[in-house]
Each structure stands twice: as structure tokens, then as C-alpha cells.
C-alpha atoms as an extended CHARMM CRD file, in Angstrom:
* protein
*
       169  EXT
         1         1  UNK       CA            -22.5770000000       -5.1510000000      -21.3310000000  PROA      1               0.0000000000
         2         2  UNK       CA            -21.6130000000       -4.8830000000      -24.6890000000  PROA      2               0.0000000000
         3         3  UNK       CA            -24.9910000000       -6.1200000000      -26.2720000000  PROA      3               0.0000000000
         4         4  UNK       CA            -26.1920000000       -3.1570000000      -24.3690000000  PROA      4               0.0000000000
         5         5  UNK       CA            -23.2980000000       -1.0130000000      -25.7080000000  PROA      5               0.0000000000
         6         6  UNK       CA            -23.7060000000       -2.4780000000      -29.1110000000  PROA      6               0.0000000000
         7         7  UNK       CA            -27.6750000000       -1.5590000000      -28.6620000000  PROA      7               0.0000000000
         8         8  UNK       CA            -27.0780000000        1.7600000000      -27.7800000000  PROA      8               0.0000000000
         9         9  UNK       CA            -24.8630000000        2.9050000000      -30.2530000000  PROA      9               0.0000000000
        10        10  UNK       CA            -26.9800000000        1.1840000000      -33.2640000000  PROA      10              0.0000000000
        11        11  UNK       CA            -29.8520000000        3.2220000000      -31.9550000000  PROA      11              0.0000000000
        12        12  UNK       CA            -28.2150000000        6.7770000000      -31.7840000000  PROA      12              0.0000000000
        13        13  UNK       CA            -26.8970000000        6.0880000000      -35.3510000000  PROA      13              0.0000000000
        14        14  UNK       CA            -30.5430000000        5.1250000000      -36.6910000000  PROA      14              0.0000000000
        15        15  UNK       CA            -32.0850000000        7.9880000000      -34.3480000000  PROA      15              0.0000000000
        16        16  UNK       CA            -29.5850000000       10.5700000000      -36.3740000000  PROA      16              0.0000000000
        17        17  UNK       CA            -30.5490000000        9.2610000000      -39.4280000000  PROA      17              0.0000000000
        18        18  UNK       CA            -27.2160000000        7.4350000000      -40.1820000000  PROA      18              0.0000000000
        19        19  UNK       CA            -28.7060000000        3.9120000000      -40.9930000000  PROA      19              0.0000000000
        20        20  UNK       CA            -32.0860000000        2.8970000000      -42.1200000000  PROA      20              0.0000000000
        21        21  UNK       CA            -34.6020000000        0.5400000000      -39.7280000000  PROA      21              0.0000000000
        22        22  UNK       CA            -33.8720000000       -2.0180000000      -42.2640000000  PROA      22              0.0000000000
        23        23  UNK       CA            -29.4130000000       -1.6530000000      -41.0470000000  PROA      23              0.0000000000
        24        24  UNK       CA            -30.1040000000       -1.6130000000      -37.1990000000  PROA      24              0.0000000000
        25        25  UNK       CA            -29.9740000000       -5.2900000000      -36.7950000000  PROA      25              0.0000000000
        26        26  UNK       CA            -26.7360000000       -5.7730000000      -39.0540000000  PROA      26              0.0000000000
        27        27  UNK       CA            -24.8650000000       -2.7050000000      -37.1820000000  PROA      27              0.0000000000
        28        28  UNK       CA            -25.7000000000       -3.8790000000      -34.6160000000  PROA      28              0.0000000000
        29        29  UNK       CA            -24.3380000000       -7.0750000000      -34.8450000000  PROA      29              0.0000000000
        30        30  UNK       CA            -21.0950000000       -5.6830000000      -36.4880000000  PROA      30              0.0000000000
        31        31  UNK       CA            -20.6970000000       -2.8970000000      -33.2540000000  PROA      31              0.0000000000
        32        32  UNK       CA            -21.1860000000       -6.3580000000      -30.9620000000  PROA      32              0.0000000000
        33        33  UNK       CA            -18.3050000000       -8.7000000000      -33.2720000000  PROA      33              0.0000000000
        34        34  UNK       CA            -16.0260000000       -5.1330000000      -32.6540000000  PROA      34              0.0000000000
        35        35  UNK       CA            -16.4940000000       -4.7230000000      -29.4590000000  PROA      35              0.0000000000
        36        36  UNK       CA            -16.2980000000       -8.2940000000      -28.5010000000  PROA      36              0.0000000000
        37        37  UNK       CA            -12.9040000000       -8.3810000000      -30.4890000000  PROA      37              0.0000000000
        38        38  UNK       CA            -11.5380000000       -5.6730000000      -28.3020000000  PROA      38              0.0000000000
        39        39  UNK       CA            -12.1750000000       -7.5480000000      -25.3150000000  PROA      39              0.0000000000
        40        40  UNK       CA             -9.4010000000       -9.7760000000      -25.0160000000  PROA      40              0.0000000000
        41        41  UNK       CA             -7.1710000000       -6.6940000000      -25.3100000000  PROA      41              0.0000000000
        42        42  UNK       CA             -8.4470000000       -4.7810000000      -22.8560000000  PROA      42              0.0000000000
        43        43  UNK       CA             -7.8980000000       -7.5230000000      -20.6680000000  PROA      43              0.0000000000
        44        44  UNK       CA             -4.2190000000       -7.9370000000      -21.2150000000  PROA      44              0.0000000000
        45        45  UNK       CA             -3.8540000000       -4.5940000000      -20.8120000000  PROA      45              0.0000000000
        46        46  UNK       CA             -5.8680000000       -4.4540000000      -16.8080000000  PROA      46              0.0000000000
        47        47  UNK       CA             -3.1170000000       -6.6290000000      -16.1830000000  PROA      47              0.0000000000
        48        48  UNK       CA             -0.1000000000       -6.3380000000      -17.9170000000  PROA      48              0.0000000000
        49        49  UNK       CA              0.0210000000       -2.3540000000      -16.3170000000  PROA      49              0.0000000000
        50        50  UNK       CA              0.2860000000       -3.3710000000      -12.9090000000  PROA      50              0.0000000000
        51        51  UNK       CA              2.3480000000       -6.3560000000      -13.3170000000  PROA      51              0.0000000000
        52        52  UNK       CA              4.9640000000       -3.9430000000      -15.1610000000  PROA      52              0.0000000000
        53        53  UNK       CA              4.5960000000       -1.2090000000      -12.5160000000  PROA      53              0.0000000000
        54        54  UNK       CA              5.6280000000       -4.1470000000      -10.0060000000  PROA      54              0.0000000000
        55        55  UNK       CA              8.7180000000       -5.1580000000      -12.2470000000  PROA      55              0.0000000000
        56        56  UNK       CA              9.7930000000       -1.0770000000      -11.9510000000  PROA      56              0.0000000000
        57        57  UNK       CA              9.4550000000       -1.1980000000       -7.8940000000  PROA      57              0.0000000000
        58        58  UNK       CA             11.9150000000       -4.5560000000       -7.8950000000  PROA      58              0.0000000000
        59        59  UNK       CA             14.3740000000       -2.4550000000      -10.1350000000  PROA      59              0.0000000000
        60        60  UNK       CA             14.4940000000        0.3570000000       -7.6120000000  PROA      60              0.0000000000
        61        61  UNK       CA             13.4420000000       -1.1010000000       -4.1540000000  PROA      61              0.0000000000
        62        62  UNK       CA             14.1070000000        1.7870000000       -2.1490000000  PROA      62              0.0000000000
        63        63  UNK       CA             10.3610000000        3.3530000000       -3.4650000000  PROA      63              0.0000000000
        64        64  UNK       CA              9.1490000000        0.9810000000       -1.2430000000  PROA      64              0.0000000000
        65        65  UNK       CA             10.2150000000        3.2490000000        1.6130000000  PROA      65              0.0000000000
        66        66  UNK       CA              7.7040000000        5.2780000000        2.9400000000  PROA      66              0.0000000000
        67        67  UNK       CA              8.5300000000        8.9390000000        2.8870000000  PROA      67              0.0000000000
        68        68  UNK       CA              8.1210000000        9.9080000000        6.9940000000  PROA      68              0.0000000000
        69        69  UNK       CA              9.1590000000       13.5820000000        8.4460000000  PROA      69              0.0000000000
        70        70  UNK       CA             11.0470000000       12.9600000000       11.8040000000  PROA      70              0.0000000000
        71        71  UNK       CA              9.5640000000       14.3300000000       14.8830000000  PROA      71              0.0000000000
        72        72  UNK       CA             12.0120000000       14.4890000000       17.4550000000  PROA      72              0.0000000000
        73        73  UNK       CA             10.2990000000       16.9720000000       19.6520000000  PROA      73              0.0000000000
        74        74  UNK       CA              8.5150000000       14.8980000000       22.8620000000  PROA      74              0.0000000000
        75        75  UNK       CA              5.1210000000       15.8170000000       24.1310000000  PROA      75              0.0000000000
        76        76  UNK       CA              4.2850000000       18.0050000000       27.0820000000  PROA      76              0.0000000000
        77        77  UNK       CA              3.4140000000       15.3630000000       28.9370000000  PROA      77              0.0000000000
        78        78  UNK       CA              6.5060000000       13.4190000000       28.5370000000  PROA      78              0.0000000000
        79        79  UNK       CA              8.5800000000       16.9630000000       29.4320000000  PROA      79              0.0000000000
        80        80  UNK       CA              6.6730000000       17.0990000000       32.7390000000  PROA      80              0.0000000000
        81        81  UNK       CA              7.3000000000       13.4860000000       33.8900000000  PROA      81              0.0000000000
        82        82  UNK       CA             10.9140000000       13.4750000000       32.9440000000  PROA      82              0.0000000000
        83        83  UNK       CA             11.3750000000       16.9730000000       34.5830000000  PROA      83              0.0000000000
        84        84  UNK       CA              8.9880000000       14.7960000000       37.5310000000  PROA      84              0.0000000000
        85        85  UNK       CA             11.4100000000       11.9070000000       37.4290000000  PROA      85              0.0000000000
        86        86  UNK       CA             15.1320000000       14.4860000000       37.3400000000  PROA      86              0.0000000000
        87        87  UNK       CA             13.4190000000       16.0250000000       40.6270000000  PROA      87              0.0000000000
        88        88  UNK       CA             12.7290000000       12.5870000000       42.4270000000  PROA      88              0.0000000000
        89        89  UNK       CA             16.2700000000       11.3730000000       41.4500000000  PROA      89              0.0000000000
        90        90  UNK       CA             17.7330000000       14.7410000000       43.3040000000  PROA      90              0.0000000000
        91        91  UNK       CA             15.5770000000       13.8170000000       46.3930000000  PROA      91              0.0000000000
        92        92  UNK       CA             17.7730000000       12.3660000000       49.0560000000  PROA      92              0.0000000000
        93        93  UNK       CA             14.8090000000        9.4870000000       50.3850000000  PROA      93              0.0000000000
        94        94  UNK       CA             13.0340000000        8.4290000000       47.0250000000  PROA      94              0.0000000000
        95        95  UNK       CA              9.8870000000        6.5510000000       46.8760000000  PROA      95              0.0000000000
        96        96  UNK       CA             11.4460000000        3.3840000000       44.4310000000  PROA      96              0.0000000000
        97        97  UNK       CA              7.3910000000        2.8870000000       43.5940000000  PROA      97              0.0000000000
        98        98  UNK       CA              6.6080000000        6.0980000000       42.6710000000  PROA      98              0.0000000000
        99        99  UNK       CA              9.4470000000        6.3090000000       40.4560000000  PROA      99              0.0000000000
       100       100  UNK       CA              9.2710000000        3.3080000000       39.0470000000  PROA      100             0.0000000000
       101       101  UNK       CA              5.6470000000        4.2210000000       38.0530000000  PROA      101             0.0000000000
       102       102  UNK       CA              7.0230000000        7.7670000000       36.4720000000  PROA      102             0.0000000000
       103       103  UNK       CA              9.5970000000        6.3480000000       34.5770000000  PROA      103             0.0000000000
       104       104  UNK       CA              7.3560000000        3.9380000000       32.8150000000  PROA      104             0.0000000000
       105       105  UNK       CA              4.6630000000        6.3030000000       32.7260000000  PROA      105             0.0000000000
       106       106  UNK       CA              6.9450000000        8.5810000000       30.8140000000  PROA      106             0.0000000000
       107       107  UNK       CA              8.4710000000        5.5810000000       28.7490000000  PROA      107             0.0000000000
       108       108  UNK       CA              4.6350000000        5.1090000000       27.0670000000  PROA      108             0.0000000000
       109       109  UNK       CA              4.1560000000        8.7080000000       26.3800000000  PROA      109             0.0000000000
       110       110  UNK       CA              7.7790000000        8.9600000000       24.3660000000  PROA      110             0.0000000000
       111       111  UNK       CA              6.5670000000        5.4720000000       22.5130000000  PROA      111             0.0000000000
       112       112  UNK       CA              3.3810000000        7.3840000000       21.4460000000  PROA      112             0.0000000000
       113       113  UNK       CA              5.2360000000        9.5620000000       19.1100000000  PROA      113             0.0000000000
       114       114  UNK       CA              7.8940000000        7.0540000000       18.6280000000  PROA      114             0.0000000000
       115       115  UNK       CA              9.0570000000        7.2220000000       14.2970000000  PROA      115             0.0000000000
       116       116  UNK       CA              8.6760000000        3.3230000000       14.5180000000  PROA      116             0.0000000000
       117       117  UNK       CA              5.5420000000        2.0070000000       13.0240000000  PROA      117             0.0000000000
       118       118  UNK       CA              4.1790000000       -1.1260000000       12.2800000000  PROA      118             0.0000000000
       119       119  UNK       CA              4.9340000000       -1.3010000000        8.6700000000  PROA      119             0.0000000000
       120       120  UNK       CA              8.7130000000       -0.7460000000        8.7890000000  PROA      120             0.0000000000
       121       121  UNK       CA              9.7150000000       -3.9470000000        9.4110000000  PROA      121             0.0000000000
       122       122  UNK       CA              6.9400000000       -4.7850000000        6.3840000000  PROA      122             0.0000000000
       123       123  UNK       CA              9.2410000000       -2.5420000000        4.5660000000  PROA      123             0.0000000000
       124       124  UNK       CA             12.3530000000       -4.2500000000        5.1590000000  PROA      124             0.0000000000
       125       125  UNK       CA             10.9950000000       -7.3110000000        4.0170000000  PROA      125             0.0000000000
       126       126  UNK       CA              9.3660000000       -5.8900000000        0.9850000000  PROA      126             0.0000000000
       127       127  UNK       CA             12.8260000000       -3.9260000000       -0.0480000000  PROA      127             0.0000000000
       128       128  UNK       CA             14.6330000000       -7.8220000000        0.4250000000  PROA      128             0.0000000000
       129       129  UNK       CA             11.8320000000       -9.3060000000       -1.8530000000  PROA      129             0.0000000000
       130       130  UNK       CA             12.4540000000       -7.0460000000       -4.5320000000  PROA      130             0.0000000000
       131       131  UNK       CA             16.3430000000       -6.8250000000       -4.3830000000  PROA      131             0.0000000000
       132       132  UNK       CA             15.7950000000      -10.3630000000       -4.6770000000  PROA      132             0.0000000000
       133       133  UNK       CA             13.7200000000       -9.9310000000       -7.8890000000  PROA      133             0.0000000000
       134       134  UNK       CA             16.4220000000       -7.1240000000       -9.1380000000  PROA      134             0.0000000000
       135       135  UNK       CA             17.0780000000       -8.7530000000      -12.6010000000  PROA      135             0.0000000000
       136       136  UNK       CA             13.9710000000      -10.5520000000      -13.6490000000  PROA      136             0.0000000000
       137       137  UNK       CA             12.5530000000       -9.8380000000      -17.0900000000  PROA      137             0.0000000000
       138       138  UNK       CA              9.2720000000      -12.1550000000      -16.3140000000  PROA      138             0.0000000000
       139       139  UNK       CA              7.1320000000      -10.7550000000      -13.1850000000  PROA      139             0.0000000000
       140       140  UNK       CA              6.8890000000      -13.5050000000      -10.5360000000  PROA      140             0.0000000000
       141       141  UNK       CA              3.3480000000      -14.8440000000       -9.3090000000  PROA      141             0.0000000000
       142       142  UNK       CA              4.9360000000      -15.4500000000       -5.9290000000  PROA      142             0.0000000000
       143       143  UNK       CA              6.2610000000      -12.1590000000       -5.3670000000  PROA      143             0.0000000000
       144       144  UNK       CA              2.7400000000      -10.2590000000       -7.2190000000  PROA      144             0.0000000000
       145       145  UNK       CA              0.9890000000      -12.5430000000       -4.3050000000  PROA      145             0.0000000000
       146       146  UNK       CA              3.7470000000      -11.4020000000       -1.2910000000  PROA      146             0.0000000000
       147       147  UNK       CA              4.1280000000       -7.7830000000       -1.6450000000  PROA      147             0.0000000000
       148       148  UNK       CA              0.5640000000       -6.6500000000       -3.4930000000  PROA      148             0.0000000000
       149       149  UNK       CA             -1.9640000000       -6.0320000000       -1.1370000000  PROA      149             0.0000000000
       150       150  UNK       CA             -4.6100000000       -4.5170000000       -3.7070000000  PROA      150             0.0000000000
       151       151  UNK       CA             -4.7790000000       -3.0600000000       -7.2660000000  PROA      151             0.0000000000
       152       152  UNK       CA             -6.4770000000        0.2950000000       -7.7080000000  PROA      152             0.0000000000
       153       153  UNK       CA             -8.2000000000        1.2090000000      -10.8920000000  PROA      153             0.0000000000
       154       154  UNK       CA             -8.2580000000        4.7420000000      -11.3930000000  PROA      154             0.0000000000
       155       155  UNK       CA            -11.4570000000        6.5510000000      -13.0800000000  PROA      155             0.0000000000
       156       156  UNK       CA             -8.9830000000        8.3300000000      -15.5770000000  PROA      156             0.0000000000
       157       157  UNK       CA             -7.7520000000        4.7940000000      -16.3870000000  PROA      157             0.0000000000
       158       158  UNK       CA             -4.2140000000        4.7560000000      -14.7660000000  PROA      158             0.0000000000
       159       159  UNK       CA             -3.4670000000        1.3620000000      -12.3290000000  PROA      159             0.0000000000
       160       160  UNK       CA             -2.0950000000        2.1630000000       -8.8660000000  PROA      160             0.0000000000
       161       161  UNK       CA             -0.6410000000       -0.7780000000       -6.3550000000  PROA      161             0.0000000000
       162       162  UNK       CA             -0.7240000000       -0.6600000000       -3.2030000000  PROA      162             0.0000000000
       163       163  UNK       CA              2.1310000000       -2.7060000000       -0.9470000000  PROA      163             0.0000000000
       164       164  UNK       CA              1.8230000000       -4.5360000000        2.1080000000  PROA      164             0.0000000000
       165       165  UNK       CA              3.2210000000       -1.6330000000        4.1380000000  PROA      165             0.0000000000
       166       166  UNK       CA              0.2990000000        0.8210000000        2.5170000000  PROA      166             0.0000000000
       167       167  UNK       CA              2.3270000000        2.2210000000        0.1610000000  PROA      167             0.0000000000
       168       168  UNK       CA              0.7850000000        3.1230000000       -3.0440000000  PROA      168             0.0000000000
       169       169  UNK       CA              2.7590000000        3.3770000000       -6.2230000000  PROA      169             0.0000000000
């Protein structure tokens, strides 16, 4: 890749007339030794970004919380059964089947829109890692490996993580 870079660029400079035929080869080379330099730096940098952006989150664990609007209104569906279920309980004979069915028929439907989801108990753990981690200076390898579950690489350059619980910060 950067023999191709250094290729490219030593061509545009002889094509504007910058450097002679004679100078290709030698800017060439000098483009290549720059570029090549550069490397190592770039690479520190890839991952220096997102190991410091993990040192922020165990300094204030509570961005690990995901940000969720409470919906406390219940469906239609679980309106009608429980209106179903006050009407069988004001029966004087009830059918113990039937209502046994109805209640956990209505049961499902509120734990559809139930504010629980899988990753909060991820959360909890991942707020206990980092409060854990609260005073480090170094990053730990452990805790990178427990709570990352992927490093994004933006086009405009900028390094996103994204937790265990699907958080991205």
C-alpha cells in the first residue's frame, strides 16, 4: 500500500512537471522511507484512542447505562384480558381453567412490553467492572477483553466502542 502510495504521488509530481524522469526513482524512494516512518505512529494512535475512550467510561460508569424512555401504558390486548379476567373473578361459578389460561395469557402480553431487556443485567455487570477499574492510570487487557465487544472506525477518522450491552460510546 504505500509502494503504491509512494508510486502515485512520484508520478503526479513528474506528470506536473515538478521532478525530472531522471528524480522519479529517488522521490520515490524518499515518499516510501516517509511514509513507512509514519507507520508505526499511526498505529499507536488506532489504538491508543480507544483504549483511552475505555479509561473515560471506567471514570464515569454510569455512561454505560443505556438511555430507555419508560412505557408504562399496556397494550390493547392486555386491557381486554385483564378487563376478561376482572369479569370472570365477579362471576359467582368460575371456570378455574379458563382463568387460569387468561391470566397467563395476559401475563405474556404485559412481558412483551416489559422495560426489562436482556442487556440490563449486562449493564450491571459492566457498571461493577468499571467501578472496579475507577482509579487506574494503565488500561487493563482483561477488562478491554470483558466489556469491548467491537471497535468501530469511523470514515471521518474518530474510534467508537461498542459494549457488551450494545452500547456505543
Amino acid at each position: 500500500m504505500i509502494r503504491f502510495i509512494s508510486r502515485a504521488v512520484a508520478e503526479w509530481l513528474l506528470k506536473h512537471g515538478a521532478i525530472s524522469v531522471n528524480e522519479k526513482e529517488l522521490y520515490e524512494y524518499g515518499i516510501y522511507s516517509f511514509l513507512f516512518t509514519l507507520t508505526p505512529l499511526f498505529l499507536v494512535l488506532m489504538v491508543s484512542i480507544p483504549l483511552n475512550k475505555l479509561l473515560a467510561i471506567c471514570r464515569a460508569p454510569q455512561s454505560v447505562e443505556q438511555i430507555s424512555i419508560p412505557c408504562n401504558s399496556l397494550s390493547i390486548q392486555a386491557a381486554r384480558l385483564t378487563n376478561e379476567i376482572n369479569q370472570m373473578m365477579n362471576q359467582r361459578e368460575v371456570d378455574p381453567n379458563k382463568l387460569l389460561s387468561s391470566i397467563l395469557e395476559c401475563a405474556a402480553e404485559k412481558y412483551k412490553i416489559c422495560n426489562i431487556k436482556k442487556a440490563d443485567h449486562i449493564t450491571i455487570k459492566l457498571k461493577t467492572l468499571f467501578q472496579e477499574h475507577n482509579n487506574d492510570e494503565k488500561l487493563d487487557r482483561d477488562l478491554f477483553e470483558q466489556t469491548v465487544k467491537q471497535v468501530i472506525l469511523q470514515r471521518d477518522g474518530s474510534v467508537q466502542l461498542r459494549l457488551l450491552n450494545e452500547k456505543i460510546v
